[in-house]
NUTORLUM-666776 format. One record per residue (C-alpha): x, y, z; residue in three letters. Coordinates in Angstrom, 2 decimals, always signed. Each point is the difference from the previous one (the first is absolute). Layout:
BEGIN
+---------+---------+---------+---------+
:      c1 :      c2 :      c3 : residuo :
+---------+---------+---------+---------+
:       X :       Y :       Z :     ALA :
...
+---------+---------+---------+---------+
This chain:
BEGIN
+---------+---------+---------+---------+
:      c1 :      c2 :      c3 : residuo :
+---------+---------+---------+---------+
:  +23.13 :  -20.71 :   +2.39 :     UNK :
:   -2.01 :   +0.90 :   +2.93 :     UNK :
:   -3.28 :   -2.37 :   +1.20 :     UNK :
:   -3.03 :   +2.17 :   +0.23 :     UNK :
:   -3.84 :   +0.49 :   +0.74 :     UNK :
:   -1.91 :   +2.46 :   -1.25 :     UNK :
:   -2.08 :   +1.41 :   +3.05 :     UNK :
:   -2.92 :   +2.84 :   +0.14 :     UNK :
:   -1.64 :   +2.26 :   +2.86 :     UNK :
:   -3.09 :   +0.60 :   -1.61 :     UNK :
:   -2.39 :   -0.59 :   -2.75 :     UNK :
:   +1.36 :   +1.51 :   -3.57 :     UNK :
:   +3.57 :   +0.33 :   +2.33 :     UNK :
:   +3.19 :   -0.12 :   -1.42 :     UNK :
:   +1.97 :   -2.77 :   +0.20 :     UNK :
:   +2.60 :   -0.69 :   +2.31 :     UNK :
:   +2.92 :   -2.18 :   -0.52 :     UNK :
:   +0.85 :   -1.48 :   +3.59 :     UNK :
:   +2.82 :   -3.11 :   +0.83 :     UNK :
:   -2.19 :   -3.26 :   +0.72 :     UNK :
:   +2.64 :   -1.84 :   +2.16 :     UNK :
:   -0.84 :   -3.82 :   -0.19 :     UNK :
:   -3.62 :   +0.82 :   +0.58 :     UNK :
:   -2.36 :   -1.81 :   -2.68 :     UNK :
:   -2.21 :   +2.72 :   -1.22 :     UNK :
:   -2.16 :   +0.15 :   -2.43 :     UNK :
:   -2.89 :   +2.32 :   -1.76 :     UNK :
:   -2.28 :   +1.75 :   +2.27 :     UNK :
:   +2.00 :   -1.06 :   +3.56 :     UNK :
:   -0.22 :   +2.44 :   +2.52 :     UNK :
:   +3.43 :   +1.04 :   +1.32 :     UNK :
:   +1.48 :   +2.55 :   +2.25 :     UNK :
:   +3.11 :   +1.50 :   -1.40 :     UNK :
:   +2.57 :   +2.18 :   +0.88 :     UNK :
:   -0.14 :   +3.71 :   -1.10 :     UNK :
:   +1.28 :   +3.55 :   +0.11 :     UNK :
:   -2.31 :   +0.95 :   +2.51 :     UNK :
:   -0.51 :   -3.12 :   +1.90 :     UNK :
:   -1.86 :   -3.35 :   +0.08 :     UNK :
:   -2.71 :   -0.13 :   -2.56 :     UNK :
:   -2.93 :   -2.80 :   -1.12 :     UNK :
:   -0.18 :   -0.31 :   -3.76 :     UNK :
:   -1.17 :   -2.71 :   -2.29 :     UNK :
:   +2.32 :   -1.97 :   -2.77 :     UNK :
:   -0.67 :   +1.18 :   -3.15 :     UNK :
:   +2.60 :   -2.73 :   -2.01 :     UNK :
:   +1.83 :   -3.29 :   +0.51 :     UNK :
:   +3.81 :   +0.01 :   +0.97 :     UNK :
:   +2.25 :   +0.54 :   -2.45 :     UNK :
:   +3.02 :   +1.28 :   -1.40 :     UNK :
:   +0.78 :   +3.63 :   -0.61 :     UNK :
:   +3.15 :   +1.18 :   -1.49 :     UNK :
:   +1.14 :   +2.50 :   +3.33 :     UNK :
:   +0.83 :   +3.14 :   -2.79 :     UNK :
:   -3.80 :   +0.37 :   -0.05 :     UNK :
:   -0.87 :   +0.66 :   +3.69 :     UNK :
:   -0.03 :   +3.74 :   +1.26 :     UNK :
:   +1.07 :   -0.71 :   +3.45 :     UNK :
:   +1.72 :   -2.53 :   +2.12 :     UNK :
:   -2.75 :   -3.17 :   +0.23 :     UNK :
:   -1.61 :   -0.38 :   +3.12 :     UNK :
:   -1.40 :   -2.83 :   +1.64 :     UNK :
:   -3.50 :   -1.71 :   +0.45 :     UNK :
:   +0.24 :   -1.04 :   +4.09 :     UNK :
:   -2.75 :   -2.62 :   -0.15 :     UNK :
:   -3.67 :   -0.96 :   -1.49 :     UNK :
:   -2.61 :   +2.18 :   +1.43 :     UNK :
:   -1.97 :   -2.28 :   +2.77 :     UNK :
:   -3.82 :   +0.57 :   +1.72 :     UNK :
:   +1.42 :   +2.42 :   +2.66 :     UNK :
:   +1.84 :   +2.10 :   -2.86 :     UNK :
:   -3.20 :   +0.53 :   -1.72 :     UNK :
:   -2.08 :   +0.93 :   +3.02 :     UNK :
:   +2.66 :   +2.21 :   +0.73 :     UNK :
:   -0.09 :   +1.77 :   -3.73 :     UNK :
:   -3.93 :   +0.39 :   +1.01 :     UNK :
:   +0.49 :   +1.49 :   +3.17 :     UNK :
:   +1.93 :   +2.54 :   -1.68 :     UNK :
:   -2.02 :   +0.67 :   -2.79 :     UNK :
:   -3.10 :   +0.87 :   +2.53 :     UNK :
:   +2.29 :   +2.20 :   +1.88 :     UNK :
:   +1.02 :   +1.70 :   -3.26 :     UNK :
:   -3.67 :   +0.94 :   -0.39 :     UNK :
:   +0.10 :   +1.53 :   +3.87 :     UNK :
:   +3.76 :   +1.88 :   -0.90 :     UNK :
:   -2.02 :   +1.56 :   -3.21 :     UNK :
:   -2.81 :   +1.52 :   +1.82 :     UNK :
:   +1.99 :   +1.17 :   +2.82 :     UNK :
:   +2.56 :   +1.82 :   -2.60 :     UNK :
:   -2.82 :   +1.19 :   -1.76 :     UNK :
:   -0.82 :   +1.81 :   +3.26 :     UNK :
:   +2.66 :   +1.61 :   +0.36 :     UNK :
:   +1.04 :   +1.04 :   -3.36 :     UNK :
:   -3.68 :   +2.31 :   +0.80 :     UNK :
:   +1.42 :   +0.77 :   +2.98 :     UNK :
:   +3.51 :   +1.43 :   -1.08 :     UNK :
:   -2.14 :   +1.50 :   -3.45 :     UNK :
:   +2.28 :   -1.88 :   -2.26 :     UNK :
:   -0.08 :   +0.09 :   -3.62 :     UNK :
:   +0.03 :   -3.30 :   -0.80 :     UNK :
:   -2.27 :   -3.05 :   -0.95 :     UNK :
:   +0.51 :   -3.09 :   +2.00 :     UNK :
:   +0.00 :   -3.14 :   -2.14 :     UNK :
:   +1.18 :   -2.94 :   +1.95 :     UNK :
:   +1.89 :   -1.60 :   +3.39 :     UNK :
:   +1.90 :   -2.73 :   -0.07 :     UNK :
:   +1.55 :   -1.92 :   +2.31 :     UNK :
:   +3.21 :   -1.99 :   -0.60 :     UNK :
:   -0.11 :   -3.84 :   +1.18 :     UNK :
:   +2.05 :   +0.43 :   +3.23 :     UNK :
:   -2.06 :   +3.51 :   +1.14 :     UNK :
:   +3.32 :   +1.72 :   -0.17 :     UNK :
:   -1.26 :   +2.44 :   -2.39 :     UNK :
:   -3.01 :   +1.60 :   -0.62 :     UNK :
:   -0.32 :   +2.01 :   -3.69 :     UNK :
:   -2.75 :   +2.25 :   -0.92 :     UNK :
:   -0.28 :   +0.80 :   -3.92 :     UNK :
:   -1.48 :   +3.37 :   -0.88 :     UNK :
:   -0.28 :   +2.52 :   -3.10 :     UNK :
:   +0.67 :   +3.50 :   -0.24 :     UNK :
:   +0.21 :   +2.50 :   -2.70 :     UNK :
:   +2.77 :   +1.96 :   +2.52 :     UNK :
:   +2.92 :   -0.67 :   +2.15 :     UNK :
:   -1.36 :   -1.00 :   +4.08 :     UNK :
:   +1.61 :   +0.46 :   +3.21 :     UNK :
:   -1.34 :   -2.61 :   +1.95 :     UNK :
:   +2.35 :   -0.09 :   +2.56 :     UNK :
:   -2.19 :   +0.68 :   +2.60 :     UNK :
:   -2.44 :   -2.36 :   -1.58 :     UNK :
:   +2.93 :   -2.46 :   +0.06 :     UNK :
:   +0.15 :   +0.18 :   +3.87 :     UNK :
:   -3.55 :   +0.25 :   +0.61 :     UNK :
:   -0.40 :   -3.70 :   -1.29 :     UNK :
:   +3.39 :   -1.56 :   +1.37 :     UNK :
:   -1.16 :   +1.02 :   +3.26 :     UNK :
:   -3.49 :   -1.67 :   -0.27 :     UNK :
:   +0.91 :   -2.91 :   -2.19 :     UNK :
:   +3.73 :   -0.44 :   +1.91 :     UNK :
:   +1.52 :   -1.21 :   -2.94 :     UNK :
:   +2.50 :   +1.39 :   -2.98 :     UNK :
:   -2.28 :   +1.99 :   -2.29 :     UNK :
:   +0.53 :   +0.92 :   -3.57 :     UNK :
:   -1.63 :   +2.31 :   -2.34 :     UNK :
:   +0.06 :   -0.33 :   -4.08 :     UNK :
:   -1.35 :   +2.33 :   -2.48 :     UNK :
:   -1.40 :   -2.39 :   -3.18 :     UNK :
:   -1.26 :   +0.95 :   -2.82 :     UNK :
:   -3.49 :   +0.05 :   -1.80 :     UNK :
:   +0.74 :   -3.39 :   -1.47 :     UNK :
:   +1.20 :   -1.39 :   +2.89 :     UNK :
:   -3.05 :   +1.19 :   +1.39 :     UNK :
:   -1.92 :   -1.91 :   -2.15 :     UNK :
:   +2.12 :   -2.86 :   +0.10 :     UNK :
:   -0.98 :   -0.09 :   +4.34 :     UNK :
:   -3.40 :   +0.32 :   -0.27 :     UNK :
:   -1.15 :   -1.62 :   -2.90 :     UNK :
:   -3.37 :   +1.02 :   -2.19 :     UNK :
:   -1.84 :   -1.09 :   -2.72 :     UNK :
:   +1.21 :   +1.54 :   -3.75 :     UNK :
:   -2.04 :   +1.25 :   -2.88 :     UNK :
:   +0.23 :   -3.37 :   -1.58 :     UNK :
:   -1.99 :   -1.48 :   +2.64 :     UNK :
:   +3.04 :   -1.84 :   +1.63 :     UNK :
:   +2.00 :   +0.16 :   +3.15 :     UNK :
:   +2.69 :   +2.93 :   -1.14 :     UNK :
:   +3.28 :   -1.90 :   -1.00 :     UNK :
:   +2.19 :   +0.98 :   +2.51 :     UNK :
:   -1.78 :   -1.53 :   +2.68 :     UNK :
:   -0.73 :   -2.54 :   -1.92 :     UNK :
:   +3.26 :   -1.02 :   -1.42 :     UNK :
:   +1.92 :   +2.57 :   -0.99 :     UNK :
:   +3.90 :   -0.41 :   +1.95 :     UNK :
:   +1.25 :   +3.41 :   -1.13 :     UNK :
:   -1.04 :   +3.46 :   -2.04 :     UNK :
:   +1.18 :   +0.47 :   -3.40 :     UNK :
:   +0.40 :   +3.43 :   -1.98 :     UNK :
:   -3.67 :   +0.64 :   -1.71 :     UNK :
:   +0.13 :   +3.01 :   -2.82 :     UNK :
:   -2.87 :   +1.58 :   -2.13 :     UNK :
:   +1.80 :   -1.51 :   -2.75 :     UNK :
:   -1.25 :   -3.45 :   +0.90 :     UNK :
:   -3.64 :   +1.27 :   +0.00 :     UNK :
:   +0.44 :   +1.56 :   -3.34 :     UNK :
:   +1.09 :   -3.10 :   -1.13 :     UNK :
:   -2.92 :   -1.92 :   +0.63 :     UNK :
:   -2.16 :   +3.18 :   -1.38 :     UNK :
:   -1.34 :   +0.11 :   +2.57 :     UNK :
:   -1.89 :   +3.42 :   +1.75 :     UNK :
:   +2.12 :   +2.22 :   +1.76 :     UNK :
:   -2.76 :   +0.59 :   +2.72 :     UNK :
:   +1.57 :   -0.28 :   +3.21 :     UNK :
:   -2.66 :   -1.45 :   +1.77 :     UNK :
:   +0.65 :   -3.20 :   -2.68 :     UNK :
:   +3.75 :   +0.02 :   +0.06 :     UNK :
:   +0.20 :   +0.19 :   +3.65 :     UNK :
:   -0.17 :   -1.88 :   +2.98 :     UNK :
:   -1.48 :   +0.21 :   +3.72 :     UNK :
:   +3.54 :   +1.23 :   +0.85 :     UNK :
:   -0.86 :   +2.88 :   -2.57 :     UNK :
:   +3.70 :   -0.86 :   -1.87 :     UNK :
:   -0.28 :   -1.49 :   -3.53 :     UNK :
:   -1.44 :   -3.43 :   -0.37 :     UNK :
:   +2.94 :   -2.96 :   +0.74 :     UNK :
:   -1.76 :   -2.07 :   -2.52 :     UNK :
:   +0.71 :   +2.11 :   -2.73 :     UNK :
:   +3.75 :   -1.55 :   +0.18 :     UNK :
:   -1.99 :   -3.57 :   -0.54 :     UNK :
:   -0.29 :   -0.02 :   -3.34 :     UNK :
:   +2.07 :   +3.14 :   -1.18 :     UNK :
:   +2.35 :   -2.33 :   -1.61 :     UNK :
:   -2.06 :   -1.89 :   -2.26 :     UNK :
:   -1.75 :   +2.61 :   -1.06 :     UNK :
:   +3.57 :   +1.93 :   -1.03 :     UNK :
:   +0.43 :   -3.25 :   -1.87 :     UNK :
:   -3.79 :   +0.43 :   -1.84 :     UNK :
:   +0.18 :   +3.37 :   -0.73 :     UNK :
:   +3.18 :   -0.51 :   -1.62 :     UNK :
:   -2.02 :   -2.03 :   -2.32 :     UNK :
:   -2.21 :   +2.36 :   -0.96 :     UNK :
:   +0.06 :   +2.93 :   -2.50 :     UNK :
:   -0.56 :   +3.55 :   +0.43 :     UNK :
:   -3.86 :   +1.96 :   +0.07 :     UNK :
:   -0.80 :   +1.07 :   -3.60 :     UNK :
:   +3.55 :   -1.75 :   -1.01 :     UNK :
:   -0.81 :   -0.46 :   -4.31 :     UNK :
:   -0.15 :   -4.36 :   +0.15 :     UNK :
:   -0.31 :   -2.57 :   -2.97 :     UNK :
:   -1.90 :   -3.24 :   +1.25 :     UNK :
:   +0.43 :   -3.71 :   -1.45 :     UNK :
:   -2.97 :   +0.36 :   -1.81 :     UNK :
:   +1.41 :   +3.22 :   -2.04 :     UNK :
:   -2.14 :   +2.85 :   +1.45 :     UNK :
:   +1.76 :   +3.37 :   +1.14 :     UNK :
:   -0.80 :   +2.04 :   +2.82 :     UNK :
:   +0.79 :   +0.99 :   +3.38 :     UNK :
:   -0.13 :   -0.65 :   +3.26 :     UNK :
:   -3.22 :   +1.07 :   +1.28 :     UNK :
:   -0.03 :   -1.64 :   +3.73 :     UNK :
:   +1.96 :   -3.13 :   +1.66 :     UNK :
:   -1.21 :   -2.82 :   +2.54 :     UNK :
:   +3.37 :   -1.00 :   +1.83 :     UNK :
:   -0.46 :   -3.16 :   +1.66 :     UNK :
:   -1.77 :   -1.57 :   -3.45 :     UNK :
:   +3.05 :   +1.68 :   -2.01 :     UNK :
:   -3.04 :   +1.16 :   -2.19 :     UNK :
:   +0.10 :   +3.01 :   -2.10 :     UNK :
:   -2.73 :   +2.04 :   -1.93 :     UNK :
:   +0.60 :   +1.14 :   -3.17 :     UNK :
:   -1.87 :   +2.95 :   -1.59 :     UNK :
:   -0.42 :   -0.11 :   -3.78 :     UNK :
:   -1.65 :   +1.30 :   -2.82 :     UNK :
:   -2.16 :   -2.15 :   -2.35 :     UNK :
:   -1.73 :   +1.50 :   -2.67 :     UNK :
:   -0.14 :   +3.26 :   +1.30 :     UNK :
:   -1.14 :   -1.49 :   +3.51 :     UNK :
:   +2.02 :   -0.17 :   +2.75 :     UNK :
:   +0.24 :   -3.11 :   +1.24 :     UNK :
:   +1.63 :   -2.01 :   +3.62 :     UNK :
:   +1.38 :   -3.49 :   +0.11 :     UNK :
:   +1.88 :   -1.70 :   +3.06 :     UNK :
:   +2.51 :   -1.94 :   -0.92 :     UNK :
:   +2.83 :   -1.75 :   +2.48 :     UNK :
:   +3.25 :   +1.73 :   +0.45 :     UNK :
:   +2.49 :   -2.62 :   -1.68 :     UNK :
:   -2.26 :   +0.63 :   -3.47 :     UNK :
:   +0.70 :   +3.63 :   -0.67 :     UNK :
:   +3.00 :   +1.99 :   -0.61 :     UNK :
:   +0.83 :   +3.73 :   +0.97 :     UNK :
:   +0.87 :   +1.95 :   -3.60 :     UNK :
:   +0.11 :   +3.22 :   +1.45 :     UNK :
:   -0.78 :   +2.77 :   +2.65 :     UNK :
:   -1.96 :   +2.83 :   -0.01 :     UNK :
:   +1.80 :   +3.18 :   +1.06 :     UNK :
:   -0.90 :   +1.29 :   +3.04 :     UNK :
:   -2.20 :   +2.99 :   -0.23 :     UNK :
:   -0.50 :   +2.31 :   +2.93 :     UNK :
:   -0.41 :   -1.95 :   +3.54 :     UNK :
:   -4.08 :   -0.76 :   +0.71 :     UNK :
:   -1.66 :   +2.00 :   +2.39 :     UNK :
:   -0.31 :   -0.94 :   +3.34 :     UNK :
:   -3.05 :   +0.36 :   +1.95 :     UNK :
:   -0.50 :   +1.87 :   +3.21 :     UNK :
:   -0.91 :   -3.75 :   +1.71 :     UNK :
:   +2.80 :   -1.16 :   -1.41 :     UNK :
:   +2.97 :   +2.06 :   +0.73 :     UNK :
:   -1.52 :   +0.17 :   +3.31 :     UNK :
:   +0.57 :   -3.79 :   +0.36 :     UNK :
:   +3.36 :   -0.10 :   -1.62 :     UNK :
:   +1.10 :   +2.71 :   +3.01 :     UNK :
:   -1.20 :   -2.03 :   +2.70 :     UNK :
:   +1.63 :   -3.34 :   -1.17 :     UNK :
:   +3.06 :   +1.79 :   -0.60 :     UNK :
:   -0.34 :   +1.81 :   +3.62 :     UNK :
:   -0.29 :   -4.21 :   +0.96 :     UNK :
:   +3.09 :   -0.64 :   -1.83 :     UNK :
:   +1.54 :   +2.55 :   +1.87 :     UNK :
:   -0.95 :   -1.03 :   +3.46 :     UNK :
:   +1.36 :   -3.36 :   -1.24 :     UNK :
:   +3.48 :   +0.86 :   -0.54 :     UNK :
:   -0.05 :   +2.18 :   +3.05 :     UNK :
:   -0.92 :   -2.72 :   +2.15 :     UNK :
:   +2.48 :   -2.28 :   -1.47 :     UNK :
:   +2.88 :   +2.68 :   +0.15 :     UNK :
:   -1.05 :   +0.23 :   +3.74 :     UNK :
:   +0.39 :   -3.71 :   +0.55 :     UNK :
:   -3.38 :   -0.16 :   +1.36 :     UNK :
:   -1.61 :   -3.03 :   -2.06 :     UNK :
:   +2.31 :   -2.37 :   +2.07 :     UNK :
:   -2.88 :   -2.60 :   -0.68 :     UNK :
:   +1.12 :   -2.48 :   +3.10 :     UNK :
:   -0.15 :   +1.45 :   +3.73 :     UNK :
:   +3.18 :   -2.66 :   +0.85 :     UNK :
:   +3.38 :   +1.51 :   +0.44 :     UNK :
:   +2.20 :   -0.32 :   -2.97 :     UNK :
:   +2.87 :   +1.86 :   -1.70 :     UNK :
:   -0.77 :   +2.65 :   -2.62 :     UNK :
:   +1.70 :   +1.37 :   -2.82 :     UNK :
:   +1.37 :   +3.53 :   +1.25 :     UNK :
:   +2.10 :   +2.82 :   -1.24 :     UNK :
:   +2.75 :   -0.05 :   +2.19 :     UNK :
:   +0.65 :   +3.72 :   -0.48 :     UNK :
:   -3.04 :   +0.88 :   +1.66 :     UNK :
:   +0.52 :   +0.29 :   +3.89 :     UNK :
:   -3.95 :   +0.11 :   +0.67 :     UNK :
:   -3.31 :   -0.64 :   -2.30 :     UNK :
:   -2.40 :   +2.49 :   +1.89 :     UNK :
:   -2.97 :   -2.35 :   -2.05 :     UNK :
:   +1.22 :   -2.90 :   +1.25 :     UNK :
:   -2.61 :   -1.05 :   +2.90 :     UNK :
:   +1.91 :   -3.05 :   +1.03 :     UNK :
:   +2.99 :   +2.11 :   +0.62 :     UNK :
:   -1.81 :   +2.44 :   +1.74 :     UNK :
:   -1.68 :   -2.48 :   +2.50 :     UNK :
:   +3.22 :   -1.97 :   +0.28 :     UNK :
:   +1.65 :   +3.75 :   +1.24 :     UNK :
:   -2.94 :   +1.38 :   +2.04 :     UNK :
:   -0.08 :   -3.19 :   +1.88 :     UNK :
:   +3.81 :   -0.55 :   +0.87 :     UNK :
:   +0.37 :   -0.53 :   +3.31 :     UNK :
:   -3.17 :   -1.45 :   +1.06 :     UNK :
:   +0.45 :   -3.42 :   +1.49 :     UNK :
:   -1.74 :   -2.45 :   +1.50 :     UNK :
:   -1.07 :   -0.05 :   +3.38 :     UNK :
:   +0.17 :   -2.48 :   +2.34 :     UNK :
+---------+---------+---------+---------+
């Protein structure tokens, strides 16, 4: 067993398990830990405690000491020169006609490192970019292609709900999202409803996928032949999900009748065959494309690695047959910049 903290960069971060030492931590402590790429500030996001050492990714490292007054004017300083290091790189991206959109600089605590985050639908050489800004900022520089989400994640927005979008907000990492999820929850497949600022399909969609796997389950087929408690036959005419209501069609008297009733009182007798598929309309085929064409742009992003969801270093799944991952914008920026070092 291994004693741990859980420790984060940023808000909605992932989580960081980091050696406490016989410091006495404890929730929202700020600390400066030891990582990949140097000294960092972070905030504890759980009390000490045991972790069996199977579950940890990569040898623990250590939290040096609690953040002080001069750590945190220091993490300010940098975070006003990050501003300055992202209009001068905007510059000259425009100067070297780049085809890329800046999204953020970052410092790292110590100024040993300076990263700039960008999106681009193609491959960059910015090598000349590269030395452009090592010789003004005289520090290491690194470049790293993110995704749309990741985008999103940076720079934060306000989501169709009305809310602050979730992985800003809280959300530590991306999960798969399909069309299948929307369908679901019938609801539209217009992809200006299903989709979010980043223009990939909506995260929340996973939220409550789940449960309602578990409600539809339930429920009986449309036009599915039914026999209620109270002995009427009919069929299935329309369903309300969350209630677990279902309205029965039915003839009285030569008059066709509708009842709801709740799920647990009817029972399925039989199903209608299944004549020849309904019609689709022009609207709606035309949706169905474009939130497939989502879908699409979904996978591709995740089979390029490029929802990393967390700008901190750490170790990815990877198929070890595959010398290089041309999509891979970390990679790319970890190559194009080998060799720059830090000037004195």
């Amino acid at each position: 067993m291994a004693k741990v903290v859980g420790v984060h960069f940023r808000n909605a971060g992932k989580v960081y398990y980091f050696n406490p030492k016989e410091l006495e931590l404890k929730m929202m402590d700020r600390v400066i830990v030891d990582t990949e790429r140097g000294q960092e500030i972070g905030t504890v996001m759980t009390d000490p405690r045991d972790i069996d050492e199977e579950k940890l990714n990569s040898p623990l490292r250590n939290v040096l000491r609690k953040a002080t007054e001069d750590d945190e004017e220091r993490n300010r300083r940098n975070s006003e020169k990050e501003d300055e290091a992202f209009k001068k790189c905007k510059e000259l991206i425009m100067k070297h006609e780049l085809d890329m959109k800046l999204v953020g600089a970052e410092y790292t605590f110590d100024n040993g490192k300076l990263l700039f985050y960008f999106t681009s639908e193609n491959r960059v050489d910015f090598r000349e970019l590269v030395k452009d800004l090592a010789s003004h900022f005289r520090t290491r520089i690194e470049l790293r292609q993110i995704g749309v989400r990741d985008e999103t994640k940076i720079m934060g927005g306000i989501g169709i709900c009305g809310r602050e979008v979730c992985c800003k907000s809280y959300l530590s990492d991306f999960v798969p999202v399909s069309i299948k999820m929307a369908k679901n929850q019938s609801l539209s497949l217009n992809p200006t409803k299903i989709s979010g600022l980043c223009g990939r399909l909506l995260c929340c969609l996973k939220n409550e996928d789940e449960t309602y796997q578990y409600l539809n389950s339930r429920m009986p087929k449309l036009m599915d032949e039914v026999l209620t408690s109270d002995g009427i036959k009919g069929e299935v005419q329309s369903m309300n999900v969350l209630k677990q209501q279902v309205r029965v069609v039915y003839e009285e008297n030569g008059t066709r009748e509708v009842r709801d009733y709740p799920v647990e009182e009817i029972t399925v007798t039989g199903h209608k065959k299944k004549g020849q598929p309904q019609k689709q309309n022009k609207e709606d085929k035309e949706a169905e494309k474009a939130a497939e064409a989502l879908e699409a742009a979904e996978k591709k992003d995740e089979k390029s690695g490029e929802n990393g969801g967390d700008k901190k270093p750490h170790k990815k799944h990877k198929n070890k047959k595959k010398k290089k991952n041309p999509n891979n914008g970390e990679n790319r920026a970890n190559t194009e910049n080998k060799g720059e070092k830090q000037d004195s």
